[in-house]
C-alpha positions in Angstrom: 117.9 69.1 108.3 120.5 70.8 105.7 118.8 71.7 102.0 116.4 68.2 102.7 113.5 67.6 105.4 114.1 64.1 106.9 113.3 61.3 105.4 111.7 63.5 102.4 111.2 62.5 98.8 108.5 64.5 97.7 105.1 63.4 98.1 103.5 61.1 95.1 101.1 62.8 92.8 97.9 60.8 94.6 99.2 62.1 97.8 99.2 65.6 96.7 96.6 68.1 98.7 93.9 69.7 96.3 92.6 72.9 96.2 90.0 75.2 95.3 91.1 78.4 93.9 88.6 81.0 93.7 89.0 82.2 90.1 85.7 84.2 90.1 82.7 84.7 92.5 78.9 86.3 91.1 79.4 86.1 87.7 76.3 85.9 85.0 78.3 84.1 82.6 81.7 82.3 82.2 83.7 80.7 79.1 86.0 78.3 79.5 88.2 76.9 76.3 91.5 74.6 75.4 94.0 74.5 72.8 93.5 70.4 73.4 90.7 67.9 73.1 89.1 68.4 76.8 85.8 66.9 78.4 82.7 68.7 80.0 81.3 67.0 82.7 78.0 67.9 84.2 77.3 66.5 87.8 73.8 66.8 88.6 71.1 63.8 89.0 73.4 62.0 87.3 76.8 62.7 85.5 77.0 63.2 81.6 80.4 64.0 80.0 81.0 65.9 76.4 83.8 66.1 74.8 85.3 68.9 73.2 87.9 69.0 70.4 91.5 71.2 70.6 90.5 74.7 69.9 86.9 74.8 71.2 85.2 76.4 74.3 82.1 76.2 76.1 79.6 78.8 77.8 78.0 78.9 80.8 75.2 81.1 82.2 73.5 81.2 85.9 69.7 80.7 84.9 67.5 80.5 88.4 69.1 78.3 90.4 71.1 76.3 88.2 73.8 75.9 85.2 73.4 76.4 81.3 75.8 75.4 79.3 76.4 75.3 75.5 79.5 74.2 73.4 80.4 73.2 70.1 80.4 69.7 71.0 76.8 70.2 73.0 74.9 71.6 75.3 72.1 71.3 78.7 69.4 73.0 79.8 69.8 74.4 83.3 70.4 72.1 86.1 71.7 72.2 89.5 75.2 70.6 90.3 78.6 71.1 89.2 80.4 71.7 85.5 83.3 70.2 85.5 86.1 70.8 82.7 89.7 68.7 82.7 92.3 69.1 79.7 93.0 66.0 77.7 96.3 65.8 77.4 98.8 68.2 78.6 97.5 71.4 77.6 95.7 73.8 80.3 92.1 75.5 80.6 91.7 79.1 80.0 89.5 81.3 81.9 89.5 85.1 81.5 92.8 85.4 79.4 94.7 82.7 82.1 95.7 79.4 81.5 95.1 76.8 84.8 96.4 73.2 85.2 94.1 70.6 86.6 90.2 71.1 86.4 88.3 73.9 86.2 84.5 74.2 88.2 81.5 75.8 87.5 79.0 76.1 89.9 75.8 78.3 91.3 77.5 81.3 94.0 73.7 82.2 94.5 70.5 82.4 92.7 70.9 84.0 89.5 75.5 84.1 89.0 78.2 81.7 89.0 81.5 80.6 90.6 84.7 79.6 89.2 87.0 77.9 90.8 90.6 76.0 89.6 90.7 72.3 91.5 94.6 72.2 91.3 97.3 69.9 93.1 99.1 72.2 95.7 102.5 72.2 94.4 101.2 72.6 90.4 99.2 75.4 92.0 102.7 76.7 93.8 104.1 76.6 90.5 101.7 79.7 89.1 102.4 81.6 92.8 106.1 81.3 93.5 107.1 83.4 90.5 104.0 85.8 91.3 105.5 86.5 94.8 109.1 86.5 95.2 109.4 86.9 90.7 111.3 85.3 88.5 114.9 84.4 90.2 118.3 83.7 88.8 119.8 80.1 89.9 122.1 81.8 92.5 119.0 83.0 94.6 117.8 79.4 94.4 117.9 78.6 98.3 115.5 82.0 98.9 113.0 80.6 95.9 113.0 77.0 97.6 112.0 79.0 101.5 109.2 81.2 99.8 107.7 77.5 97.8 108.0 76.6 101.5 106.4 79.7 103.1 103.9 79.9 100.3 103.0 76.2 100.8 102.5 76.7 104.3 100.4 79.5 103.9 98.2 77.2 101.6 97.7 73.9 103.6 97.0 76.8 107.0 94.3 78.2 104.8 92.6 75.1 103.4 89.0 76.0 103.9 89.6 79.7 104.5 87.0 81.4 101.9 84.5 78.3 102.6 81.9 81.2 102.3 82.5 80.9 98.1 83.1 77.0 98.4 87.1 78.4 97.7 90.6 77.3 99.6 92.3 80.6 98.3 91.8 83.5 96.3 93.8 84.1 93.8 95.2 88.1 95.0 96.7 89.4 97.9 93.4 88.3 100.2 95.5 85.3 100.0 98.3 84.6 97.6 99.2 85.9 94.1 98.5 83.2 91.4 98.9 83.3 87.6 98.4 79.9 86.6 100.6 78.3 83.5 101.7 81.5 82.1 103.8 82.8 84.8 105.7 79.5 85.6 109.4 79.8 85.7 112.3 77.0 85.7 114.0 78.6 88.7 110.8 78.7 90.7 109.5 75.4 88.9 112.5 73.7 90.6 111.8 75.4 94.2 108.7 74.0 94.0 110.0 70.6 92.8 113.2 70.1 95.4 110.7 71.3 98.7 107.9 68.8 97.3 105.8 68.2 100.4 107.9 70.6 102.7 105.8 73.0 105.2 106.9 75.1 108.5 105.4 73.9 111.2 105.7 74.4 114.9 104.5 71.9 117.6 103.4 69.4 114.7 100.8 72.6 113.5 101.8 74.7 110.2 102.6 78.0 110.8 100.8 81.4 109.2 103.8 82.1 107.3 103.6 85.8 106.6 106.0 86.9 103.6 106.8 90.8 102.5 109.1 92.4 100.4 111.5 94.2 102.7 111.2 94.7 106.2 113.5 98.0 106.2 115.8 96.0 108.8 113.4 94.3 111.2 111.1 92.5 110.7 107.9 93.0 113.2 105.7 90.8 115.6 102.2 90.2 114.2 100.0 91.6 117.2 101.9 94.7 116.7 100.8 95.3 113.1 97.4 93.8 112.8 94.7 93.3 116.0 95.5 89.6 116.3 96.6 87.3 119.1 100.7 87.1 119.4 102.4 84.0 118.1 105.8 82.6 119.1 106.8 82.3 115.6 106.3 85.5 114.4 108.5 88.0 116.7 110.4 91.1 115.8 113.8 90.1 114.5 117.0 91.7 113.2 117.3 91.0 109.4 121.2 91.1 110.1 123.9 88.5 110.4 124.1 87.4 114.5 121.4 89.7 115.3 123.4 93.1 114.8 121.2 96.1 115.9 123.1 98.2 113.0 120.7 98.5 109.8 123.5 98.9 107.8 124.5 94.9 107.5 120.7 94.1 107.0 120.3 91.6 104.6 117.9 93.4 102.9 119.7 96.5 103.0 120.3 97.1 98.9 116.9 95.7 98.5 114.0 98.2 96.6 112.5 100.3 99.2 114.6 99.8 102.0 114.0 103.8 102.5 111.6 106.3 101.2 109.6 109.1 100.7 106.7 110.3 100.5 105.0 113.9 100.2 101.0 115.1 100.3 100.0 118.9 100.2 97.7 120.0 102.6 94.5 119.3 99.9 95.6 115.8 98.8 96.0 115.4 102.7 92.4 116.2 103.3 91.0 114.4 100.5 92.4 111.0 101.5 91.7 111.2 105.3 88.0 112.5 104.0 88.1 109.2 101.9 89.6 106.7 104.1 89.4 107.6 107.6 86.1 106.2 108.0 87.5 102.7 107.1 90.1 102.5 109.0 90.1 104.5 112.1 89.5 102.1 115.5 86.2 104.1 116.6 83.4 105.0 114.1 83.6 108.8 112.2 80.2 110.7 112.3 80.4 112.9 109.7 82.0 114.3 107.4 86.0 115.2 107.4 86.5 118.6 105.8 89.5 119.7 107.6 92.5 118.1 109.3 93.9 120.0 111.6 96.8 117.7 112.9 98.8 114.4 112.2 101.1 112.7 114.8 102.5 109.4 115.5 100.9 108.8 119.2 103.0 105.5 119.8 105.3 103.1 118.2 106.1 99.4 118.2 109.6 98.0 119.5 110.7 97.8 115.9 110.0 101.8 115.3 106.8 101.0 113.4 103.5 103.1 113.7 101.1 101.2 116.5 98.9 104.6 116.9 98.3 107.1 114.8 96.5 110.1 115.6 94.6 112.4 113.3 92.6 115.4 114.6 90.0 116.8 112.5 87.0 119.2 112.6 85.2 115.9 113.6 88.0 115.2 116.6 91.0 113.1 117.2 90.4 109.4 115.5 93.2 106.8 115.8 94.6 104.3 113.0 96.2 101.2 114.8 99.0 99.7 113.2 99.3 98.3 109.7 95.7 100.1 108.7 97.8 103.5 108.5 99.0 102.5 105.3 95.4 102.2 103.8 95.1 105.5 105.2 98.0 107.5 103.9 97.5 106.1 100.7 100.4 107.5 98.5 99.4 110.7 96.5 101.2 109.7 92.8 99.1 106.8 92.4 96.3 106.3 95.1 98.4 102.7 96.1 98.3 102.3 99.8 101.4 103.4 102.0 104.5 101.4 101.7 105.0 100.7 105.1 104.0 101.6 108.7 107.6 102.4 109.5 107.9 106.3 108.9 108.8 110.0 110.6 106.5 112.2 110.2 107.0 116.0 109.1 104.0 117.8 109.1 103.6 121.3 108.2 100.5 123.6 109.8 99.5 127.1 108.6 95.9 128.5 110.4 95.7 125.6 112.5 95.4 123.1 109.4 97.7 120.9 108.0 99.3 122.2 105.1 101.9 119.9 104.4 103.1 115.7 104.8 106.1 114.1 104.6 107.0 110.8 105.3 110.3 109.1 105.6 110.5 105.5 106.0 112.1 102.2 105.6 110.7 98.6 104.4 108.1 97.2 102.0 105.1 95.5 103.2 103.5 94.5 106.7 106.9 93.5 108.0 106.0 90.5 109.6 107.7 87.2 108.7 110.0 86.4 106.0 111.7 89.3 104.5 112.1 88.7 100.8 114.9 91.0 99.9 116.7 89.7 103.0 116.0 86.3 101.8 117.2 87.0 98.4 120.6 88.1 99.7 121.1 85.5 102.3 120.9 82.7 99.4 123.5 85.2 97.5 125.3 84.4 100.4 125.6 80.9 100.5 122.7 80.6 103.4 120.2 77.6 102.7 116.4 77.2 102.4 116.1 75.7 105.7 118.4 78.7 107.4 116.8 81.3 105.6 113.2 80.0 107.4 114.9 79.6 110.8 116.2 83.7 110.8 112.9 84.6 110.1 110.3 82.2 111.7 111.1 81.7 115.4 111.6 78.2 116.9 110.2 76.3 114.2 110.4 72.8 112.7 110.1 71.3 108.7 107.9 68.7 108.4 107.4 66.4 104.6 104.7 65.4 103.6 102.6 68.6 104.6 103.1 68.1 108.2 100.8 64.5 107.8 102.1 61.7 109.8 103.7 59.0 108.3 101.0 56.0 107.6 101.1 53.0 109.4 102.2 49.2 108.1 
């Protein structure tokens, strides 16, 4: 396909998917406002429209089972049925502090508080994500900004639907993927966005879950050995190396942040955390509570070298953690963030049959599974393009325009 999918010129603006981005979910109030002139739409027995001069905003409150609204160019009593704001010209809506391109919703979550959500065009909406997930990128890493629009776009049209509980696509966090609206956009990533228009990863005509992380320490890791989910062809355990070289040394990601650490608990932040988080992540149920742990020890590892068990025995018993969950166990001790990766030696000190000290010495940043950011990063440094970068990391896959739809008939 070289740097273009075939036949590919970007899909037209009226083609473009829609989404609905979970801004906020059981809120008593919301204001929305606008540099520019923008309208206020209210869709219940029948439709009404304000209009609102540059400068203004308008407030909104759940009251029973409906929407309240008030402005300086009007107001309604509640109603049931949908608020809906659009800018009127080419400034954006701000919500909380962000500024969002398209329209923004307000709507009942449940009796009593309100949702927010961004209607957006998917590749505007890529455009407040891209720099969010990969960050801003100079020119020369170009090719690895154009594969994460493409991963991240995937990732978007897979998950249309996903939060349908909150009437959302996507949240807006790492639930789903990063976004920052207007304020984050970036040329480089704008034009990654721009020259994959339309572009997704797809395999057997179906797009892909297209897993990203920051750096995979080397290699990269199959999904059913990191989370309790069915295997997939595309995502297999793959050396982030030139040819497949077993040697972590020519990794691609190698100079990447966090290709290896360290980490250290004493025997009392040791005990506090597995008190705290053991009962949510261990594989069986924890009756009690965890005052002492007596031992810590990797139990079994994945082909890559990454934790699959982990075992932790404590006055309560031995409790397993399965895979990626260790890392919301050993959450790190400087700043309470969870672990950086699952792939770690352990060195664990024991004085009177309790632990007494942790150390941790690993590699990689992230779940491992997927596209390796850092490794993408350098293979665009190295003259490697979009298209390549996707085929290292996702295994026997195709790109398709026009997100994966079939071309329409004459």
């Amino acid at each position: 396909m070289g740097r273009d999918a075939p036949g590919h010129e970007g899909p037209d603006a009226a083609d473009a998917l829609l989404l609905r981005v979970g801004l906020a979910h059981s809120i008593p109030e919301a204001r929305v406002s606008c540099d520019g002139p923008f309208s206020v739409s209210l869709f219940a027995e029948s439709v009404r429209t304000w209009n609102a001069e540059g400068g203004g905003s308008w407030e909104f409150r759940a009251s029973g089972e409906g929407v309240e609204g008030d402005g300086a160019s009007g107001s309604f009593p509640a109603s049931a049925g949908i608020v809906r704001m659009r800018a009127g010209g080419l400034e954006a809506l701000e919500f909380e502090g962000k500024r969002y391109r398209g329209e923004i919703e307000v709507f009942v979550a449940a009796t009593g508080s309100l949702a927010v959500a961004n209607v957006v065009d998917l590749e505007s909406y890529l455009r407040g994500v891209v720099p969010k997930e990969i960050g801003p990128r100079p020119t020369e890493e170009l090719e690895a900004v154009k594969a994460q629009a493409v991963a991240a776009r995937t990732y978007a049209v897979a998950s249309s639907g996903r939060r349908a509980e909150g009437s959302f696509d996507v949240l807006p966090t790492t639930e789903d993927q990063v976004y920052g609206g207007v304020d984050v956009e970036n040329p480089v990533c704008d034009r990654g966005v721009l020259e994959t228009a339309g572009v997704i990863v797809t395999r057997t005509g179906e797009p892909i879950h297209a897993y990203f992380h920051a750096n995979c320490g080397g290699r990269t890791e199959a999904r059913h050995e990191v989370w309790e989910l069915p295997s997939v062809p595309y995502l297999k355990s793959v050396w982030d190396t030139p040819g497949g070289s077993t040697r972590l040394g020519s990794a691609f990601c190698f100079h990447g942040a966090n290709f290896t650490w360290e980490e250290s608990w004493s025997g009392s932040e040791i005990e506090e955390i597995i008190h705290t988080q053991l009962p949510a992540t261990a594989s069986t149920p924890v009756s009690g509570t965890v005052t002492e742990v007596r031992s810590l020890r990797v139990s079994d590892r994945t082909p890559s070298g990454r934790v699959r068990w982990l075992e932790v025995g404590t006055n309560l018993g031995s409790h397993r953690v399965f895979g990626d969950r260790v890392r919301w166990l050993l959450r790190r001790p400087d700043s309470g963030g969870i672990l950086l990766s699952a792939w770690f030696e352990l060195d664990v000190e024991r004085r009177g049959g309790r632990v007494a000290r942790v150390t941790a010495r690993g590699r990689g940043y992230g779940h491992g599974v997927g596209m390796c950011q850092h490794g993408a990063m350098e293979m665009a440094r190295e003259g490697y393009s979009f298209e390549d970068i996707l085929k290292h990391y996702y295994s026997g896959i195709e790109l398709a325009g026009n997100y994966g739809r079939p071309p329409e008939s004459d």
